[in-house]
C-alpha positions in Angstrom: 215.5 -147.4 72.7 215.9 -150.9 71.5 219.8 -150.9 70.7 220.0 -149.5 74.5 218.3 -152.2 75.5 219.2 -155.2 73.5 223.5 -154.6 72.9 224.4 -150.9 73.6 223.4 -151.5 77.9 224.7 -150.0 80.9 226.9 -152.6 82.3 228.2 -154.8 79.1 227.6 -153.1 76.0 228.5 -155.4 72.9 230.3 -153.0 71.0 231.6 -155.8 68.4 228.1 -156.4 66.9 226.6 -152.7 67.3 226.1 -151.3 63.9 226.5 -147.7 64.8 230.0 -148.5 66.7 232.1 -146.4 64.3 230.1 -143.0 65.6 230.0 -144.0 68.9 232.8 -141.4 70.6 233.0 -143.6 73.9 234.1 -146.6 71.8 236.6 -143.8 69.9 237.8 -142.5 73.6 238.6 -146.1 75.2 240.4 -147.5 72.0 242.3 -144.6 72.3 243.0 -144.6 76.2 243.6 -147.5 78.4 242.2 -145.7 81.8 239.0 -145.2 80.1 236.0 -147.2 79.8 232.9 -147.3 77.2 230.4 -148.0 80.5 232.5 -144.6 81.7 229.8 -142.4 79.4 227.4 -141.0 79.6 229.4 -139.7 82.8 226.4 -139.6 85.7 225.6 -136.3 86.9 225.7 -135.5 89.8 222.0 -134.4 91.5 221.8 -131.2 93.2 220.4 -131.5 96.9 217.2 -130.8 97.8 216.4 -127.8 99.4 213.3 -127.2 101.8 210.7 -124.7 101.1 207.1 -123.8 102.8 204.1 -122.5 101.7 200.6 -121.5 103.0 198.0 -122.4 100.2 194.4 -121.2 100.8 192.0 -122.3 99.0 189.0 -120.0 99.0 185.7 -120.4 98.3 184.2 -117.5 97.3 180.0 -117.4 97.7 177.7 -114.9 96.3 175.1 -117.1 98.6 175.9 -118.1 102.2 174.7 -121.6 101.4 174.9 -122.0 97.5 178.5 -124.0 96.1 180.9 -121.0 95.1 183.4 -121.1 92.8 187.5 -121.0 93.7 189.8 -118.7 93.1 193.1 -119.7 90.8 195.9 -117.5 90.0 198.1 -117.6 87.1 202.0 -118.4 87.8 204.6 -116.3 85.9 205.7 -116.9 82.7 209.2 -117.7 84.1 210.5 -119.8 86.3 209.2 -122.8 88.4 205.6 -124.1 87.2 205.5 -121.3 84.5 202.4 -120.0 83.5 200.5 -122.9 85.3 197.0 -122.0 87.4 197.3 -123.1 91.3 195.3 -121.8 94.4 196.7 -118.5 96.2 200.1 -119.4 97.9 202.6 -117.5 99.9 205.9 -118.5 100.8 206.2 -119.1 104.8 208.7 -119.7 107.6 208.3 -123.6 108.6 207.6 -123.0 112.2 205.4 -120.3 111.6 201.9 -120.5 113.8 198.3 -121.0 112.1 198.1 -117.5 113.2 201.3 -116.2 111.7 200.2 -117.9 108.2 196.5 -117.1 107.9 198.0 -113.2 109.0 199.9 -113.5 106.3 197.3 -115.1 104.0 194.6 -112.2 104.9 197.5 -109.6 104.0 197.8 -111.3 100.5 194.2 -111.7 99.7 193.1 -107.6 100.9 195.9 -107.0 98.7 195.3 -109.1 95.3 191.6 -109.2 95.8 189.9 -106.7 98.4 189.0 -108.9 100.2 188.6 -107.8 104.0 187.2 -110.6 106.3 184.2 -108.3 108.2 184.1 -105.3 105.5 184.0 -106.3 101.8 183.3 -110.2 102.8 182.2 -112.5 105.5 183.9 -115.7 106.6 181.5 -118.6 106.1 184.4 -121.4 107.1 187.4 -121.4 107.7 189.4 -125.0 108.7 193.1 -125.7 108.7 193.0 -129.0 106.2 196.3 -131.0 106.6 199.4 -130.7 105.5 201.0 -131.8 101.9 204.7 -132.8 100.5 205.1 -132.4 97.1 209.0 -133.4 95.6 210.6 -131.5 92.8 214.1 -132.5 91.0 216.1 -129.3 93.4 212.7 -129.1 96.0 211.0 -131.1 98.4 207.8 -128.5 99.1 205.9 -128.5 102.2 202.5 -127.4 101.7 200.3 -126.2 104.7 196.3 -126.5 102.9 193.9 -124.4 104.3 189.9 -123.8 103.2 188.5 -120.2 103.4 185.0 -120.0 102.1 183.7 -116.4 101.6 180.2 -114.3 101.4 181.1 -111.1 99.0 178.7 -108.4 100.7 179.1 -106.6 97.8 178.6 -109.8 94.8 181.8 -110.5 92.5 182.0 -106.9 91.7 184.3 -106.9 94.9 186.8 -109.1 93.4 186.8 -107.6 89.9 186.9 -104.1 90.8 190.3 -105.0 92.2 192.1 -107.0 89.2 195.4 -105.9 87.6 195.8 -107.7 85.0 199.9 -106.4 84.4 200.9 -107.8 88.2 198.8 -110.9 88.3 196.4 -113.0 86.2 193.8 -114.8 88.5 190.3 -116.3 87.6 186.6 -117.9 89.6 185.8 -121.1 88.3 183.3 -123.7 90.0 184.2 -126.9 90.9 183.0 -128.7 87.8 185.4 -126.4 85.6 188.2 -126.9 87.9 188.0 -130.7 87.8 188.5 -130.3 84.0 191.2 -128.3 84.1 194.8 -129.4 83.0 196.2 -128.8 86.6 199.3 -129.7 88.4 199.5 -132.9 90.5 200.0 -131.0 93.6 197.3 -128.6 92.9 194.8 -131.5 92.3 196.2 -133.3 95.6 195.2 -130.5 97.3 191.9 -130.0 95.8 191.2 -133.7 96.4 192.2 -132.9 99.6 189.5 -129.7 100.0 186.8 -132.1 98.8 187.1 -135.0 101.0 187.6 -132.8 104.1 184.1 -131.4 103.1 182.6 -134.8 103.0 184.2 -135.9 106.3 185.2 -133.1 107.9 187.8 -134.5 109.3 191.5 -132.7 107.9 193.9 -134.5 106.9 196.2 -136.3 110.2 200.0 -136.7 108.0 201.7 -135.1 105.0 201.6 -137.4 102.2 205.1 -136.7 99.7 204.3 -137.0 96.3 206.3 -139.5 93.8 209.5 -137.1 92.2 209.1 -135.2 89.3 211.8 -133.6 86.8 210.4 -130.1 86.8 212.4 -126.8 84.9 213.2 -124.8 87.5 215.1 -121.2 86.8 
């Protein structure tokens, strides 16, 4: 880091005084061809274009007691790809002009699916509020996020939701707020739990998406 900063730089590298200029294979490449330029390497690359996804993220609540704190519901991402193996709140990929309706549909489809859980039969909605929207940037993304909160009464206690785990399609867990605070989360999953919390101090969602600062994240 220092010889990049103090003679090998950017714009006017002193190759005369660096004392590693016999390895250096840019110095080797100009001396040896006139068109060619130490400041030429390394050659920038060129960054892919960002392409535009949306998801529906729910954060749910889940209360054995209609007016006790609950504890929230994380899922475990793959062990491949974007974010591997990293715990967020339950997410679904969605059109960008889909309706509220369209998304919590689809939300309700995931959730009877992954957890049992039925609005009206194996739970009961306690609240249920559209919070805001959320931007989040990756290297190749730029992630709209659409942050709702569902808090849930199991009829039926937490046997509801472990009755229904599978541990070989999906990895998921409860944990209460204090646990989740400690947690060695993503920055968009704690933007959105910050979110969660200060709509349930004001009540009031959020009125803009915010976009987060970029990030270089492995994506495959």
């Amino acid at each position: 880091m220092e010889l990049g900063a103090t003679i090998c730089s950017p714009l006017s590298p002193s190759c005369t005084t660096c004392p590693i200029s016999r390895h250096c294979q840019a110095l080797s490449i100009s001396t040896s061809s006139k068109s060619v330029c130490v400041t030429d390497y390394p050659a920038k690359v060129i960054k892919a274009k960002q392409r535009p996804e949306f998801s529906a993220v729910c954060v749910v609540e889940i209360r054995e007691e209609k007016d006790a704190e609950g504890g929230f519901i994380l899922i475990r991402r793959p062990d491949e790809g974007l974010l591997a193996g990293l715990w967020e709140f339950p997410s679904i990929p969605v059109d960008e002009n889909a309706s509220l309706a369209a998304k919590r549909k689809a939300v309700d489809h995931f959730l009877k699916k992954s957890f049992n859980l039925v609005i009206g039969k194996t739970c009961v909605e306690v609240l249920r509020e559209d919070v805001g929207e959320y931007i989040h940037i990756f290297s190749h993304i730029r992630l709209k996020l659409f942050v709702e909160l569902l808090v849930l009464h199991l009829k039926d206690g937490m046997n509801v939701l472990s009755a229904n785990q599978d541990q070989d399609a999906m990895t998921w867990k409860c944990v209460d707020g204090k646990a989740l605070s400690s947690m060695g989360l993503t920055s968009s999953v704690r933007k959105v739990y910050t979110m969660i919390q200060k709509f349930k101090k004001t009540g009031q969602a959020k009125p803009t998406p915010v976009a987060s600062r970029k990030r270089r994240t492995r994506e495959t």
